[in-house]
Phi, psi and omega in degrees: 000133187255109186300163167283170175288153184244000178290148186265135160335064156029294195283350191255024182287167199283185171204199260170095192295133176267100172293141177254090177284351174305285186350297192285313144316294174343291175318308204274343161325304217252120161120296120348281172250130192289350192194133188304342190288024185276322209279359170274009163264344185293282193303321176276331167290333132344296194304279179327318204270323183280012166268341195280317179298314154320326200260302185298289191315323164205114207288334188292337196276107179344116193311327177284007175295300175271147175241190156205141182235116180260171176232160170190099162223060183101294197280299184237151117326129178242196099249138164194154199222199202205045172252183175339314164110163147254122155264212177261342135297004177263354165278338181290300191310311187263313195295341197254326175230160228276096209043042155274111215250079219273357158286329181262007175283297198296323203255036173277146164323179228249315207236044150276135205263067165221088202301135154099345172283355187296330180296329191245044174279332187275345022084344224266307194317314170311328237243139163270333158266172173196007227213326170113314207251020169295343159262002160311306170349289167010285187274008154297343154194050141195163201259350164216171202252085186263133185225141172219122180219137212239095196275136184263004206253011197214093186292355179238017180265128185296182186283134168259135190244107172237157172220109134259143182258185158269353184257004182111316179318095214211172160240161166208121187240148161281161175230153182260151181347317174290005178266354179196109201265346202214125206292138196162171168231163184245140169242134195205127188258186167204092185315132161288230191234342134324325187252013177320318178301328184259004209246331216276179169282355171275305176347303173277003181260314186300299188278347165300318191301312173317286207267338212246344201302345195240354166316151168276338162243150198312096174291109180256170168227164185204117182249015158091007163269166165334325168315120190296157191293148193261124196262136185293310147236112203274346207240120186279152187293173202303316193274010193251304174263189205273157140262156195292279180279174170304307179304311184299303183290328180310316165298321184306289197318328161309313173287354162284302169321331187261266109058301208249326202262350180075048195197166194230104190278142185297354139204189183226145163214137191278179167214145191195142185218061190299346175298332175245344165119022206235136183215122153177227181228164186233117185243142188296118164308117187286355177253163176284143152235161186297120195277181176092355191278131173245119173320121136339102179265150158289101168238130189271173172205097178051052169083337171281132174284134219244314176190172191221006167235066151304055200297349183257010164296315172271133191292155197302325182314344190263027160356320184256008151236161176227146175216179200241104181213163182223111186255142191264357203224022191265126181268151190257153174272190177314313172306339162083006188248022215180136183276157184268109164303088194215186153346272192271000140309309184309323168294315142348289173318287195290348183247343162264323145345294175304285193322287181328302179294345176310287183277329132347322189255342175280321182298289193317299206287305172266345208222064203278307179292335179274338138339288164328273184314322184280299182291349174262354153276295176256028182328302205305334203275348164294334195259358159287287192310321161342301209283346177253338198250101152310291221292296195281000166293302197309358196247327180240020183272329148353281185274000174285134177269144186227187185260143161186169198299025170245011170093208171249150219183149171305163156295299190346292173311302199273353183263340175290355185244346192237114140269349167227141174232111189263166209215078168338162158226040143214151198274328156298316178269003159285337178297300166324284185290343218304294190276001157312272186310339198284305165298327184287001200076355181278144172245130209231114150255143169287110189242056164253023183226161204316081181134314208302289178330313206291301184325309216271027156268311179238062162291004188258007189272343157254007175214106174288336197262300193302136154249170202206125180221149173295138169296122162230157177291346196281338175305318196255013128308299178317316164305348177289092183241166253245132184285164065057132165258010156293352171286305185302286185334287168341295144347316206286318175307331188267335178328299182315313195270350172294311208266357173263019176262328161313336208305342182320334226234022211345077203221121152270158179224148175206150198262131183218159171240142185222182246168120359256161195295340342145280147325109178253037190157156192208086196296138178241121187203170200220131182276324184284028172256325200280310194302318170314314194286354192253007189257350193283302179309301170309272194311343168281330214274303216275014207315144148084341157283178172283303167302353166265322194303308194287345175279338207278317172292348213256321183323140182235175183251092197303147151292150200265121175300179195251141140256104231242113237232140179241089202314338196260085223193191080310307155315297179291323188299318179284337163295314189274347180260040188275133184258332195268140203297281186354288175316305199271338191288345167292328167293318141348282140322300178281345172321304171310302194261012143287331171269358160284301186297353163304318219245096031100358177279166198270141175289135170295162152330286162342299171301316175299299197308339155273339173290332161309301179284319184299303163356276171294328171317287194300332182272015162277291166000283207276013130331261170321332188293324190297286171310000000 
């Protein structure tokens, strides 16, 4: 038997995927990098990872012994740094293909054949790029890439010349030891005329500052006048140096805050996290925001500004501050604009969550006006954080302020005086009930605003004494007393014709006397009773369809409103002795619908459209009476 050949076909050899390199600017321009101003953060972080390696290579050496010096005067763009360097296979190696990473190298195995990286392999993590493709930026505004580099890990290796183009291309030549005497590399653009904007020398001065203000190592600028080079930081951050007092760092740190974040914040809390390596400040916003609006933050990565609308550092609750911090262990996506979602962030997320509530809780304990000044900004994002943080309801549901018929008041305050504290569930029907109960002695909160209804349920867990029940109507009826029954009798004929004139409305009417007197009528409602009568109202309309049957099983048996008539009225005392039918069901009518428009709630159709009519009713009457 003759096996078949097993030798492979030719067209069927493995090949080799062809880059479009235009294509791939393209991409990471329109797709990637938010603004073409990336590539001098793409080139100084170069710098930065290739000083750091220098530094590894020879650890004795004065941190200010190496720098990076940028140029920008119109024509060209420079960089140039005083790091570890390239030789000329590690320009064949990195510099020629395309997310080949000479940072992700150093965490390459011990006996990979990249002479000098074995020392600092253990390291990779010190490095701020990782991905390969940051001088690709480049060419977001310029068409070729000229670099002269120097290897510091090789002591006799000459000067290397690479030019990439945009079209994919590139050369490379050795050059001799007098084209770079001393090891680094220079990097040199040359803008087109599209990219002026991002090219001039104040631009590039700006955005050096912008991205560079917190490095550790000495940064210059040069706009090619007369003028000594201007240093981009001069200064180590606010939180790295020493102060005489305690008091001396706070202002700085605030005046920083104020400085970078454009706001004069109403406190600074410092922040430090060694376990990754984090340092910096969180300053309390002095306005209310709207909650759930989450803030942007300034986040650094080993002294490089990393993105300045950072939103996952912090948890959503924490709304009312922005911050300013430079982290040694946070990984950047490719992009360099956005933290990588992992492990340690979410840890991160959760040990600065803890630092806030830290001071939340130092403020309760020590600082009662700065306290103060904080919950009357930022009451709602305390009372987020409540409904979930045991530690911080027991520390602050005290002091959160709320809306009740005593005005607006604390719990704390309003349970001393309320021994049951009843609690709406909508901000209309506290509005409906407010001054009813307010005359009646009932202490009344408004739990219809975001968080509130859920908190003053559970005030007893910090007041033991205090009970706490929902406002319904048959509660504030009850509260209510009651007429006389000769009143009542006397009564009863306009009742009768009052309430069949409502019955449209599924509203009983009954007679009480209440405080203030003042109040001639009092609508008692529900919003899930009226959404019942209307699901109710539907399934008889849709009877014998499929939407009715299913509206029809859905059905509950609704409480009916009340229109609660207030004998000590005046108004009402002349009403109920109305003898003409006509006469008393219009008056009826505008009763309902002064106390509907009272209870602040939206009018049906219907409802208006009887405020109209009783309305003209009653002034054709007096009319006619008139006449």
């Amino acid at each position: 038997m003759t096996l078949p050949d097993a030798s492979p076909n030719p067209s069927d050899a493995d090949r080799t995927f062809q880059v479009d390199l235009r294509g791939l600017v393209d991409l990471l321009s329109h797709h990637l990098y938010s603004s073409p101003r990336v590539y001098l953060r793409e080139l100084m972080q170069n710098a930065v990872d290739a000083l750091t390696a220098r530094h590894r290579l020879e650890p004795d050496a004065p941190a200010e012994a190496f720098g990076i010096r940028l140029h920008a005067n119109g024509s060209v763009v420079r960089v140039e740094d005083d790091g570890v360097g390239l030789t000329e296979a590690d320009v064949h190696t990195f510099l020629a293909t395309i997310g080949r990473s000479s940072k992700r190298a150093a965490g390459a195995a011990a006996d990979e054949p990249i002479p000098g990286w074995g020392k600092i392999a253990e390291q990779r993590g010190d490095f701020i790029g990782q991905f390969g493709i940051g001088l690709l930026s480049c060419f977001l505004v310029a068409d070729e890439i000229h670099v002269i580099s120097r290897s510091a890990r090789t002591p006799d290796a000459p000067a290397v010349e690479w030019r990439g183009r945009g079209d994919g291309s590139y050369t490379v030549r050795v050059l001799p030891s007098s084209a770079r005497p001393r090891p680094g590399t220079t990097v040199t653009l040359t803008p087109r005329a599209d990219a002026a904007e991002w090219t001039r020398p104040t631009q590039v001065h700006a955005l050096a500052r912008q991205f560079g203000s917190l490095l550790r190592h000495p940064v210059t600028f040069d706009d090619g006048t007369a003028g000594p080079a201007a240093p981009v930081n001069p200064e180590p951050a606010p939180w790295a140096r020493t102060y005489p007092t305690p008091g001396a760092r706070s202002r700085a740190l605030a005046a920083y805050g104020e400085d970078v974040l454009g706001f004069t914040p109403l406190d600074t809390i410092e922040l430090d996290l060694p376990a990754v390596g984090l340092k910096g400040i969180a300053c309390v916003l002095p306005e209310t925001v709207p909650a759930g609006r989450r803030h942007g933050h300034r986040v650094h990565v080993k002294g490089m500004l990393l993105s300045e609308r950072a939103e996952e550092i912090l948890p959503e609750w924490a709304f009312f501050v922005r911050c300013v911090v430079d982290a040694e262990n946070l990984r950047p996506t490719a992009s360099r604009e956005a933290l990588y979602e992992d492990d340690t962030l979410s840890a991160v997320r959760d040990a600065l969550a803890e630092r806030l509530r830290e001071w939340i809780a130092r403020a309760a304990a020590s600082d009662p006006d700065l306290l103060a000044r904080f919950l009357q900004v930022h009451h709602l994002a305390v009372k987020s954080l409540a409904v979930h943080d045991d530690e911080i309801l027991r520390m602050l549901l005290p002091w959160l302020p709320f809306e009740t018929t005593d005005g607006h008041a604390t719990l704390d305050e309003f349970a001393r005086t309320h021994r049951t504290v009843l609690v709406t569930s909508s901000v209309e029907e506290f509005r409906q009930v407010a001054a009813i109960a307010s005359a009646a002695g009932l202490g009344v909160v408004n739990g219809g605003y975001t968080y509130d209804r859920e908190l003053v349920h559970r005030l007893p867990e910090i007041r033991p004494e205090a009970s706490v029940a929902d406002l319904d109507p048959a509660t504030l009826t009850a509260h209510l007393d009651p007429v006389d029954r000769e009143t009542e009798l006397g009564a009863a004929a306009y009742l009768a014709l009052a309430r069949d004139a409502l019955a449209v409305f599924d509203c009983d009417v009954a007679l009480r006397a209440f405080q203030p007197a003042s109040a001639p009528a009092l609508l008692v409602d529900s919003r899930e009773a009226r959404h019942e009568r209307t699901r109710s109202h539907l399934a008889r309309e849709q009877e014998g369809g499929l939407w009715g049957d299913i509206l029809g099983a859905l059905r509950q048996e609704a409480p009916r409103a009340q229109l609660i008539l207030n004998q000590l009225n005046p108004l009402v005392r002349t009403a109920v002795t109305i003898d003409e039918p006509e006469l008393a069901r219009t008056s009826a009518e505008a009763l309902y619908g002064q106390a509907a428009m009272l209870s602040r709630r939206p009018l049906r159709p219907a409802e208006s459209s009887l405020i109209n009519r009783s309305f003209l009713d009653l002034l054709a009457h007096a009319l006619r009476k008139d006449s």
